[in-house]
Short mmCIF file of the C-alpha atoms (twelve columns), coordinates in Angstrom:
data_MODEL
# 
_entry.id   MODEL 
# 
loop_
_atom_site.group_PDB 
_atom_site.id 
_atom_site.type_symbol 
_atom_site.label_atom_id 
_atom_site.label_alt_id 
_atom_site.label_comp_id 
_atom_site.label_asym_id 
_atom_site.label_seq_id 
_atom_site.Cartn_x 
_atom_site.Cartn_y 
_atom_site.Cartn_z 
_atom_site.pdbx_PDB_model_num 
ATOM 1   C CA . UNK A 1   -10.094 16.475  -3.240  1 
ATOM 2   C CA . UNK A 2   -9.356  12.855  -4.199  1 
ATOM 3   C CA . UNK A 3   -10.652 10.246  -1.796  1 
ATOM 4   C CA . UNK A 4   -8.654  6.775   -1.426  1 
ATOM 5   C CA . UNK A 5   -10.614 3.998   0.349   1 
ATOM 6   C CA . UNK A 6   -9.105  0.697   1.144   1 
ATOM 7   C CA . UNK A 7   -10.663 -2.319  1.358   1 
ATOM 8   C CA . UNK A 8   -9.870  -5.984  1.578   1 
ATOM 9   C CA . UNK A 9   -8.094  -6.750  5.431   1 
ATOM 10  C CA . UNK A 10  -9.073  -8.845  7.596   1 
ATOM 11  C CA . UNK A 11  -7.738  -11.570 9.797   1 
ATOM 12  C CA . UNK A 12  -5.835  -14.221 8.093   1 
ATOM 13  C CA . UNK A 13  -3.644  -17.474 9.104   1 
ATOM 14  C CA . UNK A 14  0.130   -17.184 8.628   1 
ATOM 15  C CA . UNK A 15  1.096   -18.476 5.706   1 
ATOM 16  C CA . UNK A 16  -2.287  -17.420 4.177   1 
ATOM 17  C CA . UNK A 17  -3.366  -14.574 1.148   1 
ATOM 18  C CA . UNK A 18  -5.208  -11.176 1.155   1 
ATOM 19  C CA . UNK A 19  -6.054  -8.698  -1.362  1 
ATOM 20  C CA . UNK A 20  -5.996  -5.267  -0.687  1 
ATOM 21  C CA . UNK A 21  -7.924  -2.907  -2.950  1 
ATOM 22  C CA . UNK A 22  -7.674  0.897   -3.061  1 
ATOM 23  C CA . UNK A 23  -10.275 3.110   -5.242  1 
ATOM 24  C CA . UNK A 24  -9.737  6.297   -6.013  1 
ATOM 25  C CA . UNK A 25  -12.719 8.773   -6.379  1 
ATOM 26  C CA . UNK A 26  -11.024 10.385  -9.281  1 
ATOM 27  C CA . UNK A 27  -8.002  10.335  -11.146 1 
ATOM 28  C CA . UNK A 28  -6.336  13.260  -9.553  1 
ATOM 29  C CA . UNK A 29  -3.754  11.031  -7.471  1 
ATOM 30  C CA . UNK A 30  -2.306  9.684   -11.129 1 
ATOM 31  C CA . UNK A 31  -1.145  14.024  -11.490 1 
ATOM 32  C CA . UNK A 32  1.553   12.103  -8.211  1 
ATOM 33  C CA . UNK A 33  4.535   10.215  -9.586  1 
ATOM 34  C CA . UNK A 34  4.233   7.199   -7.809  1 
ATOM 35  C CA . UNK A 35  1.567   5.527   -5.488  1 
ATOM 36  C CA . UNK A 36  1.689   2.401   -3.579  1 
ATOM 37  C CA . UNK A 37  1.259   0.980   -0.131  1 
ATOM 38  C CA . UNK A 38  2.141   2.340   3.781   1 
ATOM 39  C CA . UNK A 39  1.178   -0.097  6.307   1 
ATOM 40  C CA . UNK A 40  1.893   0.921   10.754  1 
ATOM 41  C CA . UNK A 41  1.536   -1.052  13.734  1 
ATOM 42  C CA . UNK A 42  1.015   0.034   16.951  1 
ATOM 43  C CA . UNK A 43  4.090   2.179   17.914  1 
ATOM 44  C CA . UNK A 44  5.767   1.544   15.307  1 
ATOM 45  C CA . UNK A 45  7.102   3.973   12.866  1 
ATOM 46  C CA . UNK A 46  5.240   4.047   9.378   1 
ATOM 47  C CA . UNK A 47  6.550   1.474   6.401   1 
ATOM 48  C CA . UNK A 48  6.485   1.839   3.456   1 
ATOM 49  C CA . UNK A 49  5.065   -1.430  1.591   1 
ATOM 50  C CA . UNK A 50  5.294   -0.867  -2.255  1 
ATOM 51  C CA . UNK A 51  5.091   1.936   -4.887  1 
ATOM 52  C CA . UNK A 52  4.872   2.426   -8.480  1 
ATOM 53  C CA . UNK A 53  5.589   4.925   -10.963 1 
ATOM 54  C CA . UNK A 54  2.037   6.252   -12.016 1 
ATOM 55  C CA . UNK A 55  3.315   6.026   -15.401 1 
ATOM 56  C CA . UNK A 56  3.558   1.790   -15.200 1 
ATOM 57  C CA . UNK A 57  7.187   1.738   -14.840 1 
ATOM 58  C CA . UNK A 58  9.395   0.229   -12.238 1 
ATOM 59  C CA . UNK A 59  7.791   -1.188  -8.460  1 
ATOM 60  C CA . UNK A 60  9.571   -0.716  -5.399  1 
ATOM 61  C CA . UNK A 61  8.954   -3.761  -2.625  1 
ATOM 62  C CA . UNK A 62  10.560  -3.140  0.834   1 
ATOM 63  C CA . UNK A 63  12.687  -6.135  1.960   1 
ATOM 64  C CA . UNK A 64  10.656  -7.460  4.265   1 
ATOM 65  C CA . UNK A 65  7.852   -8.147  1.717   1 
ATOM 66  C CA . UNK A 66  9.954   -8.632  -1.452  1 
ATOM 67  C CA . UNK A 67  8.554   -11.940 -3.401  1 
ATOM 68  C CA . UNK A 68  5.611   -12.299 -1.257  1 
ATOM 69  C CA . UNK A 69  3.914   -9.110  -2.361  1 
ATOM 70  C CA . UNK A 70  2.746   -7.614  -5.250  1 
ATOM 71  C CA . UNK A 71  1.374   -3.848  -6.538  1 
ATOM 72  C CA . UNK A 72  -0.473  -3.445  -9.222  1 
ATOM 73  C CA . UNK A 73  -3.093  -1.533  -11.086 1 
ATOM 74  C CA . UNK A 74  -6.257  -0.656  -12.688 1 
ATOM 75  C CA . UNK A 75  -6.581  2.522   -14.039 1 
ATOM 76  C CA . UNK A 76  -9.702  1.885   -15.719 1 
ATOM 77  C CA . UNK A 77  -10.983 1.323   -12.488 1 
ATOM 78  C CA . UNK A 78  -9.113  3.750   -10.877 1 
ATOM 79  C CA . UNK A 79  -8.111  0.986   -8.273  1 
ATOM 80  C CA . UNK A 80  -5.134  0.032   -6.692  1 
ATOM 81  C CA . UNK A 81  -4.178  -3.702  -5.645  1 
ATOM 82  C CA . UNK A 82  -2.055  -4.917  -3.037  1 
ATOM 83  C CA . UNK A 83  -1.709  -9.208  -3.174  1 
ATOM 84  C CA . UNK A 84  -0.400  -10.530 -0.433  1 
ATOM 85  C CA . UNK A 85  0.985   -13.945 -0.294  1 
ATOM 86  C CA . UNK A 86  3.014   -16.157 2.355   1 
ATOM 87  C CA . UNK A 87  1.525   -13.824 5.183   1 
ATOM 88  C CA . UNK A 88  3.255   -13.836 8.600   1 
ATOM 89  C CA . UNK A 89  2.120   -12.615 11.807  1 
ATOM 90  C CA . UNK A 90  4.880   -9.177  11.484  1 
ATOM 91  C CA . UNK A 91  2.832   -8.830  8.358   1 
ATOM 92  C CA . UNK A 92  0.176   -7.088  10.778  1 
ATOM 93  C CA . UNK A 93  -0.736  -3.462  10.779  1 
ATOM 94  C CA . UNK A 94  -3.256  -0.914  9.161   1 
ATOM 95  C CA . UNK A 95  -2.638  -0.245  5.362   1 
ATOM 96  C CA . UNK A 96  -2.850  2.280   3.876   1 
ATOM 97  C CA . UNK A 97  -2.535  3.439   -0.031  1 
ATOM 98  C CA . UNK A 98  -1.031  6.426   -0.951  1 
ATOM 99  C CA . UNK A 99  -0.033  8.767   -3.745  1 
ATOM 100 C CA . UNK A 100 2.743   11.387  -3.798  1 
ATOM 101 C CA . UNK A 101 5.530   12.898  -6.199  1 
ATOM 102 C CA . UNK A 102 8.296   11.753  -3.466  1 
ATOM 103 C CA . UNK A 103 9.595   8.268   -3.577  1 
ATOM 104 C CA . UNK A 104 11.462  8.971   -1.172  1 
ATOM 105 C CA . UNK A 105 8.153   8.804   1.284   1 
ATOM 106 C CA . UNK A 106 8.055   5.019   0.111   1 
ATOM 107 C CA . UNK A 107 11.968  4.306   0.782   1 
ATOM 108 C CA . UNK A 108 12.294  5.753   4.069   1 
ATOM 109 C CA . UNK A 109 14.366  9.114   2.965   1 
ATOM 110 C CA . UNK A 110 11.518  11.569  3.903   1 
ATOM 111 C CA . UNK A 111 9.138   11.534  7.480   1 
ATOM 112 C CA . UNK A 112 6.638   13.853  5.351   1 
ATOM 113 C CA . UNK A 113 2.928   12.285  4.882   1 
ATOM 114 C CA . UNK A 114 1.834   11.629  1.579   1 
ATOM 115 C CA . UNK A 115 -0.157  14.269  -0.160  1 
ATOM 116 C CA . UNK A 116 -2.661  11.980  -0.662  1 
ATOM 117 C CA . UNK A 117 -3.626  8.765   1.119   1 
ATOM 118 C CA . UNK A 118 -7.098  6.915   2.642   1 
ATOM 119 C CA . UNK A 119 -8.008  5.858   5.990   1 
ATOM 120 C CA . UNK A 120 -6.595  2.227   6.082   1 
ATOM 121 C CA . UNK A 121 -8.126  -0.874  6.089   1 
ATOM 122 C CA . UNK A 122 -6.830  -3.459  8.809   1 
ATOM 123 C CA . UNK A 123 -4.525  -6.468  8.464   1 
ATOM 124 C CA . UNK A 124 -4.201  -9.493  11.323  1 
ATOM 125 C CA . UNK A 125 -2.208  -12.261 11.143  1 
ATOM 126 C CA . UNK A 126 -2.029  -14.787 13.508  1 
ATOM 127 C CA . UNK A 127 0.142   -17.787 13.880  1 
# 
């Protein structure tokens, strides 16, 4: 089975930058129609961040991180990337990168997990 390991959180300033990086062991997630980002704080119902067609087509950014985040892609590399810019201190939570044929995972329309995702990589920012 595909693994998806995140890397690239940490603690950061608000106002500050990360980059998140997700590689895949295989290409097996890219058989999903879209992949992106999840990210949940403590009790706190899971968000979903960004996704992207796996075919390089349109990007969905929730609200809350529209113009200070983008998704993108390496599939060379078999690598997803998650820049984050502007970071506030709501910003915080474990992220996680995910791949599934649903979109509606991604826009809030489904409370199924993702049929694939990794085990998060942690994001703190303080203020």
């Amino acid at each position: 089975q595909v693994q998806l390991v995140e890397s690239g959180g940490g603690s950061v300033q608000a106002g500050g930058s990360l980059r998140l990086s997700c590689a895949a062991s295989d290409d097996t997630y890219r058989s999903q129609d879209f992949m992106g980002w999840f990210r949940q704080a403590p009790g706190k119902e899971r968000e979903g961040v960004a996704c992207t067609s796996t075919s390089g087509g349109s990007t969905y950014y929730a609200d809350a991180v529209k113009g200070r985040f983008t998704a993108s892609q390496d599939n060379a590399k078999n690598t997803l990337y998650l820049q984050m810019d502007s970071l506030k201190p709501e910003d915080t939570a474990m992220y996680y990168c995910a791949a599934d044929h649903d979109v509606g995972i991604w826009l809030g329309y489904s409370t199924q997990s993702p049929k694939y995702w990794g085990q998060g990589t942690q994001v703190t920012v303080s203020s």
